[in-house]
C-alpha positions in Angstrom: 0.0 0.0 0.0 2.8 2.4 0.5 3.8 2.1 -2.9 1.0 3.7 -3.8 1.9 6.8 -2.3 5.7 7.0 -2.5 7.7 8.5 -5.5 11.0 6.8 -4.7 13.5 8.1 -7.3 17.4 8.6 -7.6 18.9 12.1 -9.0 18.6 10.6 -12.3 14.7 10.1 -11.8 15.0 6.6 -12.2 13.4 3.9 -9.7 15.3 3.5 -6.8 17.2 -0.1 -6.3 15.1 -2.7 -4.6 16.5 -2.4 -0.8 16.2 1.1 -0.6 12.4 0.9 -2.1 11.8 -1.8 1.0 13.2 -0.3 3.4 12.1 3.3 2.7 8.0 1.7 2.9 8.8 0.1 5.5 9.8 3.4 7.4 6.7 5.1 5.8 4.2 2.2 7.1 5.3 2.4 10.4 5.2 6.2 10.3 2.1 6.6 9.4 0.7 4.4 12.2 2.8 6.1 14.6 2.1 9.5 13.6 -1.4 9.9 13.0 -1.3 13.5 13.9 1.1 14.2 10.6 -0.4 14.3 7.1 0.7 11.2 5.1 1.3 13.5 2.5 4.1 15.0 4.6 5.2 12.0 5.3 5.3 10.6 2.1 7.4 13.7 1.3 9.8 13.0 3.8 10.1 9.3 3.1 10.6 10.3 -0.9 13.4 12.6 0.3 15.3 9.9 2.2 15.1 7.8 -1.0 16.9 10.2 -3.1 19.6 10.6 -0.4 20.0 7.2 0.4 20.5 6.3 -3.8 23.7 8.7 -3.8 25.4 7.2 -0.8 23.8 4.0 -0.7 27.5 2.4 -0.7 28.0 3.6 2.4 25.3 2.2 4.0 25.3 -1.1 5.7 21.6 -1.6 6.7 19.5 0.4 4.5 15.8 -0.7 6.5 17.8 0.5 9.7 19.1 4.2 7.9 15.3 4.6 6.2 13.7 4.4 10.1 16.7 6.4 11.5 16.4 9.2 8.8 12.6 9.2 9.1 12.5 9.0 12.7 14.7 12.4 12.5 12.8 14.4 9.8 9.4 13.4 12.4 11.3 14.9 14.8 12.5 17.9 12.6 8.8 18.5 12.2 7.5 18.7 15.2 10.0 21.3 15.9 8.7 23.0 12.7 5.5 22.8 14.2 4.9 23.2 17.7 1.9 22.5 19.6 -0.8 25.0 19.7 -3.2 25.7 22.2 -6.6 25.2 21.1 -9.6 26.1 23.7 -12.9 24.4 24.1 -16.1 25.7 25.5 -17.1 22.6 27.3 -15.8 19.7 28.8 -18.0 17.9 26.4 -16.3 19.2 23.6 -13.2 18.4 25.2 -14.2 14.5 25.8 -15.3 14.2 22.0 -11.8 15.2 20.8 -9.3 13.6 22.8 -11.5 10.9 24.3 -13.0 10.5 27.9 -10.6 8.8 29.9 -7.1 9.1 30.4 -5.4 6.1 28.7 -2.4 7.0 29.9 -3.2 6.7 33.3 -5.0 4.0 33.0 -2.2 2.0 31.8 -0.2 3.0 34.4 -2.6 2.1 36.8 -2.9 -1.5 35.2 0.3 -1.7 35.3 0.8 -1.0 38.9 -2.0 -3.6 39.4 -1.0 -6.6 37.5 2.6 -5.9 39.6 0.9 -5.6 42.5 -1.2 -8.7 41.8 2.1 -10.8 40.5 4.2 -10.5 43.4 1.9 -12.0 45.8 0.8 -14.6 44.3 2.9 -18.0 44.6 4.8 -19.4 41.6 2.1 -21.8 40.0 -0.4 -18.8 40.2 2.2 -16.4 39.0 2.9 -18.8 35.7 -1.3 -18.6 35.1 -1.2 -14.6 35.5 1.3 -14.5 33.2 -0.2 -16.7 30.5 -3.6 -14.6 31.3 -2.2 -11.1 30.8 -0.7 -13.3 27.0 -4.5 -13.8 26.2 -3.9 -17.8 27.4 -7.1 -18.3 29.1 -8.4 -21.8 28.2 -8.0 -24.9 30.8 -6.7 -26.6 27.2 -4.3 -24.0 26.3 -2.8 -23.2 30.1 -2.2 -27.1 29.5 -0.3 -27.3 27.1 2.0 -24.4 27.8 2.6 -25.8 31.5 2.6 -29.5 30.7 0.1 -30.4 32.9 -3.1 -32.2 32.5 -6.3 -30.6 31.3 -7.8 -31.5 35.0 -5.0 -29.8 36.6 -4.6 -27.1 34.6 -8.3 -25.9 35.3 -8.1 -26.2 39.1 -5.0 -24.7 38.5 -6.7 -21.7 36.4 -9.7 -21.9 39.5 -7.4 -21.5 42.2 -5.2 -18.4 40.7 -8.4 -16.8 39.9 -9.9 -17.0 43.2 -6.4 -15.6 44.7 -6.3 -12.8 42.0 -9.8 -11.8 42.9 -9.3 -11.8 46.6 -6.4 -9.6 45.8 -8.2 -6.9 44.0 -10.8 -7.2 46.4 -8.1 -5.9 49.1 -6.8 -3.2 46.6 -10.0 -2.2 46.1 -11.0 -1.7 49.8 -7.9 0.7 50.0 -8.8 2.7 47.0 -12.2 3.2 48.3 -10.5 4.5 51.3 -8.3 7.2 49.4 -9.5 10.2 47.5 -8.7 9.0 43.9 -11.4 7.1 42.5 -9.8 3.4 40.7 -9.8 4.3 36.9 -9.4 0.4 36.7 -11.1 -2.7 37.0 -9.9 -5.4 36.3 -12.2 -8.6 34.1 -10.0 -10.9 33.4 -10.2 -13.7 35.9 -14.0 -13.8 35.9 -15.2 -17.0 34.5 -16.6 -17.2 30.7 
């Protein structure tokens, strides 16, 4: 799909050589799922650019994927120093919610974090292993299993038991947050059963 987009030429506005065309999308791709907030057409600009510059040294380059990101990854840079952030008002905090969203990701993921370590280093080693293969997206009796080399039997009770402790745990957390100020942006789902 990036090819679609990108004019990757040399000086001599001929195609660019195979490794620099890969590894110049490549760069693009990822940039334009990391940068949402640029226009691809900058971006494709910028990706273009590094093209031509790579062609006339490309001798001198030993990974060309790992230049194209490098290069990109400082003309991103070199634009957002272009263009700074600007303040932008909004009349209500409903406004506010409908542009940048309603809850504080960021903040949630550290709280989830904070949790799931919390949660980890008091459980005991065979509950710990389950956690682990939970917060993977491991969730079946079957799968747990296979991963532990266990039987299917044990590897439910297994599941049962670490669920039960996780949930006590939480529960204990969550009597303290009550307690404080700061209301718990997190809660926790996945040790309930399905």
């Amino acid at each position: 799909m990036a090819g679609l987009f990108l004019y990757l030429v040399d000086e001599h506005n001929a195609a660019v050589k195979p490794e620099i065309r890969i590894a110049v999308e490549a760069a693009y791709r990822w940039s334009v799922r990391e940068y949402r907030n640029i226009d691809e057409a900058d971006l494709a600009g910028m990706a273009e650019g590094i093209a031509l510059a790579m062609s006339k040294r490309l001798d001198e380059i030993q990974s060309p994927r790992r230049y194209a990101f490098a290069a990109l990854t400082g003309r991103i840079q070199g634009w957002f120093r272009a263009h700074p952030a600007k303040m932008v008002s909004y009349g209500s905090e409903d406004e506010l919610d409908r542009e940048i969203g309603s809850e504080d990701r960021f903040a949630t993921d550290v709280e989830r974090r904070l949790l799931f370590a919390q949660i980890r280093s008091r459980l005991s080693e065979r509950d710990r292993q389950i956690f682990i293969l939970l917060e993977q997206d491991v969730s079946s009796p079957r799968e747990i299993a296979k991963v532990l080399e266990i039987s299917y039997w044990a590897a439910a009770k297994a599941l049962e038991r670490a669920r039960e402790r996780m949930a006590s745990i939480v529960m204990v957390e969550g009597a303290g947050a009550e307690q404080s100020s700061k209301p718990r942006l997190f809660t926790p789902k996945f040790w309930e059963r399905g």
